[in-house]
C-alpha positions in Angstrom: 2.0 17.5 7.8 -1.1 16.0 9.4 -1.4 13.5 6.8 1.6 12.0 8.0 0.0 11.0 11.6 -1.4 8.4 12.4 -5.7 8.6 12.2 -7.5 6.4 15.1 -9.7 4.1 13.2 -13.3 4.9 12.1 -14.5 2.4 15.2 -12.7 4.3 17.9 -14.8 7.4 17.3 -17.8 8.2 19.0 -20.6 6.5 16.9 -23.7 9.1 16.4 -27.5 8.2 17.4 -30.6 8.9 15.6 -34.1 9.5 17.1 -33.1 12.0 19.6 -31.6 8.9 22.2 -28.3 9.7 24.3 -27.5 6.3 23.2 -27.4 5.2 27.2 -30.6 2.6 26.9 -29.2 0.0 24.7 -32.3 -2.4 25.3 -30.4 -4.1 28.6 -27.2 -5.4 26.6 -23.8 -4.2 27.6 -21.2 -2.7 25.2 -18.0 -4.4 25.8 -15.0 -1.9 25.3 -12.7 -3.0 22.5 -9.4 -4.2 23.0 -6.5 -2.7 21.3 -5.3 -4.9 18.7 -1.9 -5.7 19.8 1.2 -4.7 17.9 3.5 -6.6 16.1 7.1 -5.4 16.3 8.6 -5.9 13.1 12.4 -7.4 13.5 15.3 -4.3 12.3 16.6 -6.6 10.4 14.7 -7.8 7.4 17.0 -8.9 5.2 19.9 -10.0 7.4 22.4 -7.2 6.6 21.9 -5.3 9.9 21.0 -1.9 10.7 21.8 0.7 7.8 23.8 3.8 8.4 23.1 6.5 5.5 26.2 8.9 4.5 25.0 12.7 3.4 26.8 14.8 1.1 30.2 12.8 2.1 32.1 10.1 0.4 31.6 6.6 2.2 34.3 5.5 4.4 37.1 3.3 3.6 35.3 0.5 5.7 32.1 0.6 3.8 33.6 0.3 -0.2 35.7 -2.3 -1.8 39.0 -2.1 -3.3 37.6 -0.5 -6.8 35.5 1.8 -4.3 31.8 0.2 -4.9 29.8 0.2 -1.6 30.1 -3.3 0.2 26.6 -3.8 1.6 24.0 -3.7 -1.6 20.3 -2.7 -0.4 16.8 -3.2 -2.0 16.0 0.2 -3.7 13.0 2.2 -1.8 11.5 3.5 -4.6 7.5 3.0 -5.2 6.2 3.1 -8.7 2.7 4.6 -8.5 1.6 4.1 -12.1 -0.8 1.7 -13.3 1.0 1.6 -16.8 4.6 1.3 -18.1 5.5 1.8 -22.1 6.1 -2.0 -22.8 2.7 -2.9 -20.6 0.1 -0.5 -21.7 -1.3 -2.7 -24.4 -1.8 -5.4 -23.2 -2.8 -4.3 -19.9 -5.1 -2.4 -21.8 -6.7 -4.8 -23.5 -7.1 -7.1 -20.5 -8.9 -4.5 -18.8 -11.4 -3.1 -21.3 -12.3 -6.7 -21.9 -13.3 -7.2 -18.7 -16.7 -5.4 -19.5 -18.7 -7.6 -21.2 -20.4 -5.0 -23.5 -16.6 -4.2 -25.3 -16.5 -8.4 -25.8 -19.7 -8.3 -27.4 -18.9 -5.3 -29.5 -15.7 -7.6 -30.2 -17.8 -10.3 -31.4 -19.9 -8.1 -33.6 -17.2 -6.6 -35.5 -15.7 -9.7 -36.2 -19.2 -10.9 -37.4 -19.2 -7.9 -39.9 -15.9 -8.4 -41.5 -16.3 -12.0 -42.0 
């Protein structure tokens, strides 16, 4: 569950001092306090359909479906696809990485030398 708040930045935390200072003589220059970046609020309604009102475990209402009893509004799916690799891509997406080193291109090159 605590992965789920939110973590103060890294430059919000008290930074640590070596040499045995307290970290109060700075030399005579002044540490400004930082300013909290502000904000944006993001608008509810991205894609112009209005706010979204989910249904559990109960049939939609008679206002939300059509005649042949399909949903009216349509929404973008929420899912996230984590994997690097899908059946139809994992050869070529493959190949265009391992021949991103430059040692599997020469390798490449000295095969093709041999069978040649």
């Amino acid at each position: 569950m605590d992965r789920l708040h939110h973590r103060s930045s890294q430059n919000s935390e008290k930074k640590r001092h070596s040499g045995g200072s307290d970290g109060t003589d700075l030399g005579g220059i002044q540490e400004e306090p930082e300013a909290e970046a502000e904000v944006e609020e993001e608008p509810e309604d991205r894609d112009s359909q209005g706010p979204r009102t989910v249904f559990f475990n109960i049939p939609l209402p008679s206002d939300a479906v059509d005649d042949e009893g399909h949903p009216i509004k349509l929404y973008r799916r929420n899912k996230i696809r984590t994997a690097k690799y899908t059946p139809l891509s994992f050869i070529p997406k493959n190949l265009w990485f391992q021949f991103h080193n430059i040692a599997n291109v020469y390798f490449l090159f000295l095969i093709i030398l041999a069978v040649s």
